[in-house]
C-alpha positions as CSV (number, residue, x, y, z in Angstrom):
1,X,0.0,0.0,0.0
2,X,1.3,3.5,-1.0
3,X,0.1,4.7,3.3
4,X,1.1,2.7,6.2
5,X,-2.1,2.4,8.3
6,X,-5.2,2.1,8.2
7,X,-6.5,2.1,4.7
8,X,-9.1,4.0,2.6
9,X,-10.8,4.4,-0.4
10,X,-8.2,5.9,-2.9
11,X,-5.2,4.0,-1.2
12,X,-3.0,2.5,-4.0
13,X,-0.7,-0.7,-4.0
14,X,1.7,-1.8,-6.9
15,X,1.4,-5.6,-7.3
16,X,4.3,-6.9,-10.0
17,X,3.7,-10.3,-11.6
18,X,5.2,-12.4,-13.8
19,X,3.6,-12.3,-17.4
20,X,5.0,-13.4,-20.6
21,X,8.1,-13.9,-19.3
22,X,8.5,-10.6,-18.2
23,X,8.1,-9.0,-14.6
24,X,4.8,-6.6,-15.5
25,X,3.9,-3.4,-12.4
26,X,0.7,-3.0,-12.1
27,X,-1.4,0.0,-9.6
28,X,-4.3,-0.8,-7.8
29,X,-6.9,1.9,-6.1
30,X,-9.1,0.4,-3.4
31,X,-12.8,1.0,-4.6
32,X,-14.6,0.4,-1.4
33,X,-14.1,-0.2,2.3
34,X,-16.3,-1.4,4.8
35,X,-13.9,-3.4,7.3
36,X,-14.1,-6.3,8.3
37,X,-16.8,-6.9,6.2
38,X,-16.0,-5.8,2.6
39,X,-13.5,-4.2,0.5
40,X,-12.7,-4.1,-3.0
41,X,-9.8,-3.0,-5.4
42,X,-9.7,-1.8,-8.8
43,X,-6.4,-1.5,-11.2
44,X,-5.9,1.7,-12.5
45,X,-3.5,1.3,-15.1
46,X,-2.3,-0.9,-17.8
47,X,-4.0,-3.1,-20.6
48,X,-5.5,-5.6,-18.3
49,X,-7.1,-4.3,-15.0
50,X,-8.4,-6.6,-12.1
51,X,-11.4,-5.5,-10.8
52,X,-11.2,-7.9,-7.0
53,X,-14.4,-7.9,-4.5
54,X,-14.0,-9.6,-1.3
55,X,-16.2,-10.5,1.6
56,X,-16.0,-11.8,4.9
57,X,-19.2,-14.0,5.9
58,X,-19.5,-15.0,9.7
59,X,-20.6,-18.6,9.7
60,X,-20.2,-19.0,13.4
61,X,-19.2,-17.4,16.6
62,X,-15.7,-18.7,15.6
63,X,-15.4,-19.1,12.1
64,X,-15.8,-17.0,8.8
65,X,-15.7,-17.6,5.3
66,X,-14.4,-15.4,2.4
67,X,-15.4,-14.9,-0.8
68,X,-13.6,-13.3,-3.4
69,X,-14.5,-12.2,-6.8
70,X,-12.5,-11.6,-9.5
71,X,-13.0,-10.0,-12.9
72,X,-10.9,-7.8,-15.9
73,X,-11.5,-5.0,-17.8
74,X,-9.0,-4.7,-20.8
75,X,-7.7,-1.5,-22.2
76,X,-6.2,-1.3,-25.6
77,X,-4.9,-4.8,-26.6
78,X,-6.1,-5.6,-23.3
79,X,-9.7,-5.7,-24.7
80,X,-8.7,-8.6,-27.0
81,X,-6.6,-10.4,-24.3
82,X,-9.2,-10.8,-21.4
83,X,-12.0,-12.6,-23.2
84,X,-9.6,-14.7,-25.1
85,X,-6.8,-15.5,-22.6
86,X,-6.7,-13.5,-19.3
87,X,-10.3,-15.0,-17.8
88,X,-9.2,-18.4,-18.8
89,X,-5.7,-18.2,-16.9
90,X,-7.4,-16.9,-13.9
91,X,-10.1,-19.7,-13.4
92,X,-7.1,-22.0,-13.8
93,X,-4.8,-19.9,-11.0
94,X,-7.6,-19.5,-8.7
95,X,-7.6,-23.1,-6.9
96,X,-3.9,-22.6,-6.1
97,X,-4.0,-19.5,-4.8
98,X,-7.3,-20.4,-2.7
99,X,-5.3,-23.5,-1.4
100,X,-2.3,-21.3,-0.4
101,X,-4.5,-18.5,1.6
102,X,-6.3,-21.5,2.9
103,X,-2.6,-22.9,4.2
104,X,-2.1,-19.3,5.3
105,X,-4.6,-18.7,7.0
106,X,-5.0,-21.8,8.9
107,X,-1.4,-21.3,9.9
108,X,-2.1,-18.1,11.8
109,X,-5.3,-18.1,12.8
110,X,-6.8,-21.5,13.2
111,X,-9.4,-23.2,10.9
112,X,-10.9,-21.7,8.1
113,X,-14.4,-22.6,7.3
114,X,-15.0,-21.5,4.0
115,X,-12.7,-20.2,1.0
116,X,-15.2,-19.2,-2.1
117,X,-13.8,-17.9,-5.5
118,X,-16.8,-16.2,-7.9
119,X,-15.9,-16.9,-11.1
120,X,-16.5,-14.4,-13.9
């Protein structure tokens, strides 16, 4: 996050990922904020922009499940690449990175009840 702190709507993170071979920046604005329950970031630059929802659900007195959804809006060549490619590669990711916030999770605060990816 660009602010130590607590955060807001208009804080910005850079997230860099590998693409194509090729380590690709990428900013992100956070939409909306209502903690703990809900929060949401939107990219704000580049071809391919992840729009990300999440929410916490409390199941129990103890336990809590999250659900995140994911979806892209392209820009540029980025229109051509998220229908055709970019969706695809992200249903495929998802499981794994569920599974390793699951693993997370678990590790530092106990059991998890429910991990939920909404699929675009």
């Amino acid at each position: 996050m660009d602010q130590p702190g607590t955060q807001s709507v208009g804080a910005r993170c850079l997230t860099t990922r590998r693409i194509g071979g090729a380590n690709r920046p990428s900013t992100s604005e956070v939409a909306h904020i209502n903690p703990p329950k809900t929060w949401g970031v939107r990219g704000i630059d580049g071809p391919i922009r992840a729009i990300v929802d999440l929410t916490v659900e409390r199941l129990t007195a103890h336990r809590s499940g999250l659900i995140i959804a994911v979806d892209f809006e392209g820009h540029g060549i980025g229109k051509l690449l998220v229908p055709l490619v970019v969706r695809r590669e992200a249903r495929k990711e998802m499981p794994a990175n569920l599974a390793t916030l699951r693993e997370r999770l678990e590790r530092h605060c106990g059991s998890i009840a429910m991990l939920q990816y909404r699929r675009p």
